[in-house]
N, CA, C and O atoms as a DFTB+ gen file, in Angstrom:
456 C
 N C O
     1  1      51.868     195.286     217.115
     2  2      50.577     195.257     217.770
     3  2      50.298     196.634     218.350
     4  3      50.998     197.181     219.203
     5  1      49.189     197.139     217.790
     6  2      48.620     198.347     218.656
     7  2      48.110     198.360     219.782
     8  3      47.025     197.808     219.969
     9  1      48.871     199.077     220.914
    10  2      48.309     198.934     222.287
    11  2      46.380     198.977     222.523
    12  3      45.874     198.681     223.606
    13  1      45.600     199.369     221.374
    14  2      44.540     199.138     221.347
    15  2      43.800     197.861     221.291
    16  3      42.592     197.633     221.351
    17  1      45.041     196.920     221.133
    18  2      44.175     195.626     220.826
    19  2      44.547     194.406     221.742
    20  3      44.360     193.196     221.619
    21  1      45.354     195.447     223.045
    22  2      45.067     194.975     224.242
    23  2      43.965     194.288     225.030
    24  3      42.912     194.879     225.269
    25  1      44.212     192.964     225.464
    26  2      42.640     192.886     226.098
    27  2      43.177     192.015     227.574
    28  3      43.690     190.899     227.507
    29  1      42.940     192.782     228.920
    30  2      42.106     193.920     228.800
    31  2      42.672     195.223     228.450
    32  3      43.903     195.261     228.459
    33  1      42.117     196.192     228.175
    34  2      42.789     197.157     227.571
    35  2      42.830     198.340     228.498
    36  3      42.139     198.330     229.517
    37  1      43.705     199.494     228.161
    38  2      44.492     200.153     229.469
    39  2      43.243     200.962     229.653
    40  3      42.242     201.037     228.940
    41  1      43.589     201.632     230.944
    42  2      42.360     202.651     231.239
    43  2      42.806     204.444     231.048
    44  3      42.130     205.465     230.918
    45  1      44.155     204.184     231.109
    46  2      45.039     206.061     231.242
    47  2      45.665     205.640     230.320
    48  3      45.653     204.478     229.912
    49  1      46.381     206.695     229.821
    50  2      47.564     206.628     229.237
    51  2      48.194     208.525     229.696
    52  3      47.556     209.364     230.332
    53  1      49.535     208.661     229.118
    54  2      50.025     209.920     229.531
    55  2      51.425     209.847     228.771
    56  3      51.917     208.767     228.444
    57  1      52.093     211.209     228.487
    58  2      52.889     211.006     227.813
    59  2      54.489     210.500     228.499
    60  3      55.025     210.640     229.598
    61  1      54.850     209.902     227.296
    62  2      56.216     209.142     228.403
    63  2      57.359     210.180     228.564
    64  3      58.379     210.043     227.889
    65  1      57.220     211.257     229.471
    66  2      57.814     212.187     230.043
    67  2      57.886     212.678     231.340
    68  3      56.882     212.834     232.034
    69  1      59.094     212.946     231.733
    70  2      59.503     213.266     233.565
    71  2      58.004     214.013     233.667
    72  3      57.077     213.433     234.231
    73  1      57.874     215.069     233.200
    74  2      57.009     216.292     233.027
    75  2      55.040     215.774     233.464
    76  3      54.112     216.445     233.915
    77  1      55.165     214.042     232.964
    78  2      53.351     213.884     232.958
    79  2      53.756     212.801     234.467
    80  3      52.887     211.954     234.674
    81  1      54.809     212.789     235.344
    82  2      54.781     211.790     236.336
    83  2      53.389     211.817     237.594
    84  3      52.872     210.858     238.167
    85  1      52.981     213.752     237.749
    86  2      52.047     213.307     238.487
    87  2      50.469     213.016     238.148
    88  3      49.377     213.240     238.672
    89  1      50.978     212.392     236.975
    90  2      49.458     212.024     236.383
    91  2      49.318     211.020     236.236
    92  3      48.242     210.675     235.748
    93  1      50.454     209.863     236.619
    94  2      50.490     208.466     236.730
    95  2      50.190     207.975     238.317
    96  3      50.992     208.325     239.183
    97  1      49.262     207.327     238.603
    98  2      48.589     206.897     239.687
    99  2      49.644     206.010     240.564
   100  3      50.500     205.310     240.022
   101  1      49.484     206.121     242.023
   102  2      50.510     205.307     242.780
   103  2      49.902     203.970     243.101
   104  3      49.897     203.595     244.274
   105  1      49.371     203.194     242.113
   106  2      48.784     201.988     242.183
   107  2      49.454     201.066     241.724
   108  3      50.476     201.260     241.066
   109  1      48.915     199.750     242.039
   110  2      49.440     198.540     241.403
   111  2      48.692     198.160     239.856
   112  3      47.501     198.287     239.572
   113  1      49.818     197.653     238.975
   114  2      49.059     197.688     237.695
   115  2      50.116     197.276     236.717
   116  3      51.305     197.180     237.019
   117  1      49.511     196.984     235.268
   118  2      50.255     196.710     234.896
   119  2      50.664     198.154     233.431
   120  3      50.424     199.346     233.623
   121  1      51.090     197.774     232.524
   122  2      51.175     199.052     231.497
   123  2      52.079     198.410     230.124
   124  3      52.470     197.293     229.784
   125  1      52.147     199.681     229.620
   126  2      52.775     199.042     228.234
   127  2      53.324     200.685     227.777
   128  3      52.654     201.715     227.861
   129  1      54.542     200.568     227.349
   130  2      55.013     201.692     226.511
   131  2      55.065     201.503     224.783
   132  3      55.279     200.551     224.033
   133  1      54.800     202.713     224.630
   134  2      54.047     202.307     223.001
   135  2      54.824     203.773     222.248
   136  3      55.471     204.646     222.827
   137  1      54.424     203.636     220.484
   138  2      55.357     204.933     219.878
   139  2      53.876     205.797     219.880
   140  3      52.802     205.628     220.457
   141  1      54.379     206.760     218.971
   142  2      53.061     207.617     218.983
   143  2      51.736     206.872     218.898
   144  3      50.665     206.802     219.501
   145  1      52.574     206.170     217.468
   146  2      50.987     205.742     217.228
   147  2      50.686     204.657     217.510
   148  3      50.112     203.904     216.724
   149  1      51.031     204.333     218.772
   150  2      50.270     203.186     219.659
   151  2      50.838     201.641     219.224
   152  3      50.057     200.694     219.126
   153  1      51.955     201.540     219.035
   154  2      52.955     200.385     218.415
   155  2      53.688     199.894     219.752
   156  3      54.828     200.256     220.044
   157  1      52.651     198.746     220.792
   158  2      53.831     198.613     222.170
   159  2      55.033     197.882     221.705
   160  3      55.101     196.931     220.926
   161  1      55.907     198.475     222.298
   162  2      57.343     198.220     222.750
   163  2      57.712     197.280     224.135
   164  3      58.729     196.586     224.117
   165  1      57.101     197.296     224.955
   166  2      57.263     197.212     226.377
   167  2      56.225     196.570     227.073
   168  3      55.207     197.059     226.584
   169  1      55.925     195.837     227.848
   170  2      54.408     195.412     228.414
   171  2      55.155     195.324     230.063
   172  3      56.334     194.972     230.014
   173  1      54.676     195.566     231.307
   174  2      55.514     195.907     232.373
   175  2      54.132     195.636     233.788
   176  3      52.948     195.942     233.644
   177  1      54.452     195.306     234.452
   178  2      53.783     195.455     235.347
   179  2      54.348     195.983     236.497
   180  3      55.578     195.997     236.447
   181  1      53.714     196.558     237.830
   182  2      54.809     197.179     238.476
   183  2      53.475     197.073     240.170
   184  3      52.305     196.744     239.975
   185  1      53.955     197.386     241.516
   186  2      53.211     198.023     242.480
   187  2      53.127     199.383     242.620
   188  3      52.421     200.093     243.336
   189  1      53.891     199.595     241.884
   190  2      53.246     201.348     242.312
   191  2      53.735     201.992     240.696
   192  3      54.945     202.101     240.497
   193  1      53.071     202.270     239.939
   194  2      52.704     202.829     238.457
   195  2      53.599     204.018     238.513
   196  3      54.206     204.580     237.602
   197  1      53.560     204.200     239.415
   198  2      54.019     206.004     239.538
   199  2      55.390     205.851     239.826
   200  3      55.923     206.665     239.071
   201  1      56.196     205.340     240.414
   202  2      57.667     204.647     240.713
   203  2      57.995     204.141     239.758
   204  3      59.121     204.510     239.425
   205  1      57.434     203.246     238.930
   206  2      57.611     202.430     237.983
   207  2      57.916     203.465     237.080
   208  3      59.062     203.451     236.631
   209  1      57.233     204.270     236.746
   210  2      57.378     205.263     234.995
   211  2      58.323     206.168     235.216
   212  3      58.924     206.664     234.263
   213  1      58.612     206.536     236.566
   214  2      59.815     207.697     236.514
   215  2      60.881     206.571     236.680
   216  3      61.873     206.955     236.061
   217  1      61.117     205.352     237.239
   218  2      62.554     204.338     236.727
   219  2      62.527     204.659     235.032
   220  3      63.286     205.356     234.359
   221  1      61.247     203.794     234.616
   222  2      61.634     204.104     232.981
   223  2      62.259     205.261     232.121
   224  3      62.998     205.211     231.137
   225  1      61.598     206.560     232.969
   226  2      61.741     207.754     232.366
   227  2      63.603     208.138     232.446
   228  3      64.172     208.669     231.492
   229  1      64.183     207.831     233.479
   230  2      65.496     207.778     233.827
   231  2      66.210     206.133     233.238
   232  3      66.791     205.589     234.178
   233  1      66.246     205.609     232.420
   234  2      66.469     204.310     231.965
   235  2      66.648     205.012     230.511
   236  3      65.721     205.441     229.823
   237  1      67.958     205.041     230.201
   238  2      68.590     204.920     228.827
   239  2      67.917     204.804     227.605
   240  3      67.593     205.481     226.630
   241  1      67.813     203.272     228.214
   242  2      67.385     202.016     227.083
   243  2      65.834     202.521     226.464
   244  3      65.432     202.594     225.302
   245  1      65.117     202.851     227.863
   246  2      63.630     202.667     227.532
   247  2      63.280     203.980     226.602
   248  3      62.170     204.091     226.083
   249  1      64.361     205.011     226.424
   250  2      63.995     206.336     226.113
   251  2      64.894     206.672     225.191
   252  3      64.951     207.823     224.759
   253  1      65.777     205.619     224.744
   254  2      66.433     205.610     223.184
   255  2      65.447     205.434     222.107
   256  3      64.308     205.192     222.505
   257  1      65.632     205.505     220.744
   258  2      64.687     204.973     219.937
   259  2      65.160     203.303     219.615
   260  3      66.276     202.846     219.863
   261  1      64.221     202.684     219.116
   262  2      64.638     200.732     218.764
   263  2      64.104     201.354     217.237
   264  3      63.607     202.389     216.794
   265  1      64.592     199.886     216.706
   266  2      63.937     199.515     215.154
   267  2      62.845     199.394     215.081
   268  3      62.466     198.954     213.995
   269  1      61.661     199.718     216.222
   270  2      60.309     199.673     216.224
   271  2      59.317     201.174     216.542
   272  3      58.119     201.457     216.558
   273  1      60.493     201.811     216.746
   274  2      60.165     203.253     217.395
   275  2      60.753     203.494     218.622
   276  3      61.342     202.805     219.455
   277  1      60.458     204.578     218.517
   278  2      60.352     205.552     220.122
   279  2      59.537     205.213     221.045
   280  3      58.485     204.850     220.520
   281  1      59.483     205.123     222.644
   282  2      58.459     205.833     223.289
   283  2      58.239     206.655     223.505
   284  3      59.080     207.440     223.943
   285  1      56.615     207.070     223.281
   286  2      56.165     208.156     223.483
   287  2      54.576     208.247     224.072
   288  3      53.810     209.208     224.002
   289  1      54.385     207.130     224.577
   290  2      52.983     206.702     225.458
   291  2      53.040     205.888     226.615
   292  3      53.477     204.760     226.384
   293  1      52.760     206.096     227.672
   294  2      53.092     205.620     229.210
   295  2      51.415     204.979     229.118
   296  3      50.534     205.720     229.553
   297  1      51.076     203.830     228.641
   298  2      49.593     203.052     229.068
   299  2      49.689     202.531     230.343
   300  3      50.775     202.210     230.824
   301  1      48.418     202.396     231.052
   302  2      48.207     202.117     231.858
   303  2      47.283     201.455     232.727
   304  3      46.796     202.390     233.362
   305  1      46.609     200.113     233.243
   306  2      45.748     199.778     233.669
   307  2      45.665     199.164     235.369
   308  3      46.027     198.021     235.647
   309  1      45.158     200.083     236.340
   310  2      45.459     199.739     237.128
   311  2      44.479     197.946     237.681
   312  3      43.277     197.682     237.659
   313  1      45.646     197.123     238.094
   314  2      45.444     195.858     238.542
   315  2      45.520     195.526     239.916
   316  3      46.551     195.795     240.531
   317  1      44.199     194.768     240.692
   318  2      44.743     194.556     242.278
   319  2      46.280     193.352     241.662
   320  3      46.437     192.760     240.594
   321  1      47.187     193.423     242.972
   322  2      48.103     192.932     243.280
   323  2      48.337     191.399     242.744
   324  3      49.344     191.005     242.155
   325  1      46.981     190.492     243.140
   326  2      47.012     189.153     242.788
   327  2      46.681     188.565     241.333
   328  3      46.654     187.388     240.972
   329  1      46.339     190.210     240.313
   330  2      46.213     189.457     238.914
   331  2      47.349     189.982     237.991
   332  3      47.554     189.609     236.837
   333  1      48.205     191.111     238.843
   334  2      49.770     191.808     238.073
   335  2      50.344     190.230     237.189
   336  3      50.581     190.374     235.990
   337  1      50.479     189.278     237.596
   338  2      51.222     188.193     236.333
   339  2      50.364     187.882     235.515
   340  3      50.857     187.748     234.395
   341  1      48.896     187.636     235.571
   342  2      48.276     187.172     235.186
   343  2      48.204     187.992     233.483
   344  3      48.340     187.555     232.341
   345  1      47.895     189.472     234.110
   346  2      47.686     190.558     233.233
   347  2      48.565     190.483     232.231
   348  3      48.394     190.039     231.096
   349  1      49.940     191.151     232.941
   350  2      51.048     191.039     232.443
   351  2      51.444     189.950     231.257
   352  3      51.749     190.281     230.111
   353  1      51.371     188.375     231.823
   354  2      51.525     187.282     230.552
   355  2      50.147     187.832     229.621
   356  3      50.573     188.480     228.665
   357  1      49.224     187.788     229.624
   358  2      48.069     188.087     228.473
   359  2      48.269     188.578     227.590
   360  3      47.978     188.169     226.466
   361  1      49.022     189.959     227.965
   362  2      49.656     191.022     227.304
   363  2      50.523     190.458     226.777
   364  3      50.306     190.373     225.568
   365  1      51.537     189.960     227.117
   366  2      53.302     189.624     226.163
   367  2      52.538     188.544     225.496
   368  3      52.946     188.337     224.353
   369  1      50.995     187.374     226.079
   370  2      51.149     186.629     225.036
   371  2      50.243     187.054     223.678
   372  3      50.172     186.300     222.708
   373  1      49.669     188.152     223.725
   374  2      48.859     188.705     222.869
   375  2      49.673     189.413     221.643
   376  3      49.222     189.644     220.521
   377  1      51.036     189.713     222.152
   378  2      51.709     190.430     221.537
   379  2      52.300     188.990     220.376
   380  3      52.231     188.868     219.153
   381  1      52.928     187.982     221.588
   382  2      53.911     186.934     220.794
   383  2      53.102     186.366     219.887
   384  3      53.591     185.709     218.968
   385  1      51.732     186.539     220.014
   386  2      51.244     185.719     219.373
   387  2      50.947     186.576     217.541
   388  3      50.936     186.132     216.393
   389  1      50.836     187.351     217.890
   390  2      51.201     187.971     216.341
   391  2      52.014     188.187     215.661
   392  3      51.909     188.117     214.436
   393  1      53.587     188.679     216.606
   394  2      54.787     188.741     216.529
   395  2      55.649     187.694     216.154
   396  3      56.583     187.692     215.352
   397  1      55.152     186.745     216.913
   398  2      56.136     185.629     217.197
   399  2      57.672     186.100     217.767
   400  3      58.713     185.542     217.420
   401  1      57.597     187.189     218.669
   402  2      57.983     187.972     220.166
   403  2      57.851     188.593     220.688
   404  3      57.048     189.485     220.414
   405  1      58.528     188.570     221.789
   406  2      58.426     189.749     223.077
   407  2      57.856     191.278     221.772
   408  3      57.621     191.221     220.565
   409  1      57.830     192.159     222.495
   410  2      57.878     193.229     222.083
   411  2      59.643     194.249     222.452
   412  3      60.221     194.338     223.535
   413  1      59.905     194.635     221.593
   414  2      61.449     194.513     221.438
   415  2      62.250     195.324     222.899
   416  3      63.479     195.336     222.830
   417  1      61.740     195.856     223.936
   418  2      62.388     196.265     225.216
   419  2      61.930     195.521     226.324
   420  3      61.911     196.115     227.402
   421  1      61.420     193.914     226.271
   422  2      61.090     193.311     227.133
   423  2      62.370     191.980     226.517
   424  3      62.679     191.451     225.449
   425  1      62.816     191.918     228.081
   426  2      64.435     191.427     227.855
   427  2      63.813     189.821     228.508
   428  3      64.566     188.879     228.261
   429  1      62.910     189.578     229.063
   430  2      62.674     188.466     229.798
   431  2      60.848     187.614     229.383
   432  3      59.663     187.944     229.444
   433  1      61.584     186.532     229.018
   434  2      60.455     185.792     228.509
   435  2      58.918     185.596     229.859
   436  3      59.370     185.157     230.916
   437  1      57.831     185.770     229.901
   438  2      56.980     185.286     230.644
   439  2      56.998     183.877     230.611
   440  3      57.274     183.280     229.571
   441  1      56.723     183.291     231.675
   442  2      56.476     181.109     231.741
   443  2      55.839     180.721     230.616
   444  3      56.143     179.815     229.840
   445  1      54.883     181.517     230.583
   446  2      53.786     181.314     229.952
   447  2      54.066     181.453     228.129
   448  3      53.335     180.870     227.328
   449  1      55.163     182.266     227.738
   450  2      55.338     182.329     226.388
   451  2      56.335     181.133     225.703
   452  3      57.307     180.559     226.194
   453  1      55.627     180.977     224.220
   454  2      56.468     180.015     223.748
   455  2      56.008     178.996     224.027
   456  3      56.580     177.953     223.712
C-alpha cells in the first residue's frame, strides 16, 4: 500500500534521518514510515512526533532494510490526542485490508484488525 492512499492522508512528510529531526513537529499525531517510493512499512502514532522519530531513528529494527524495503520517509499527520487510536486503527486497517497484514515493522495487532 502506498502511503498515498492513506485516508486521512498525512500532511508532512521528511526524510527518515537524525539530520531532518527539526522538521518534525512536537505534536500529537499519528505517521507511517514508508520506502522511497511511498510503500508503508510502519503506521505509528505517538504524543509528541518529534520524540517519536528520533526513538525510530536510533531503533535498529526500524532502520534495517525488511523484504518490503527500507525506510526512507518519516509521514506525518498531526492528530488532537482523542482521535491518535482512532487514526492509527484506520491506517493498519486500510493497510490489512489489502494486505491481509500489518505492514511488516508493526509487531502488534490493533483491536480493531482481523
Amino acid at each position: 500500500m502506498n502511503v498515498g492512499e492513506l485516508n486521512p492522508g498525512s500532511s508532512g512528510k521528511v526524510q527518515f534521518a537524525l539530520k531532518s529531526k527539526k522538521l518534525v513537529p512536537n505534536a500529537s499525531g499519528c505517521y507511517a514510515l514508508a520506502t522511497f517510493n511511498g510503500f508503508v512499512l510502519y503506521v505509528g502514532l505517538a504524543t509528541s512526533l518529534a520524540s517519536r522519530f528520533v526513538q525510530h531513528c536510533e531503533t535498529k529494527e526500524k532502520c534495517d532494510p525488511t523484504p518490503d524495503g527500507k525506510a526512507f520517509w518519516f509521514y506525518f499527520l498531526e492528530v488532537e490526542s482523542m482521535e491518535l487510536n482512532r487514526v492509527e486503527r484506520t491506517w493498519q486497517q486500510q493497510f490489512f485490508t489489502i494486505h491481509g497484514r500489518l505492514p511488516i515493522l508493526n509487531k502488534v495487532d490493533s483491536p480493531m484488525i482481523g
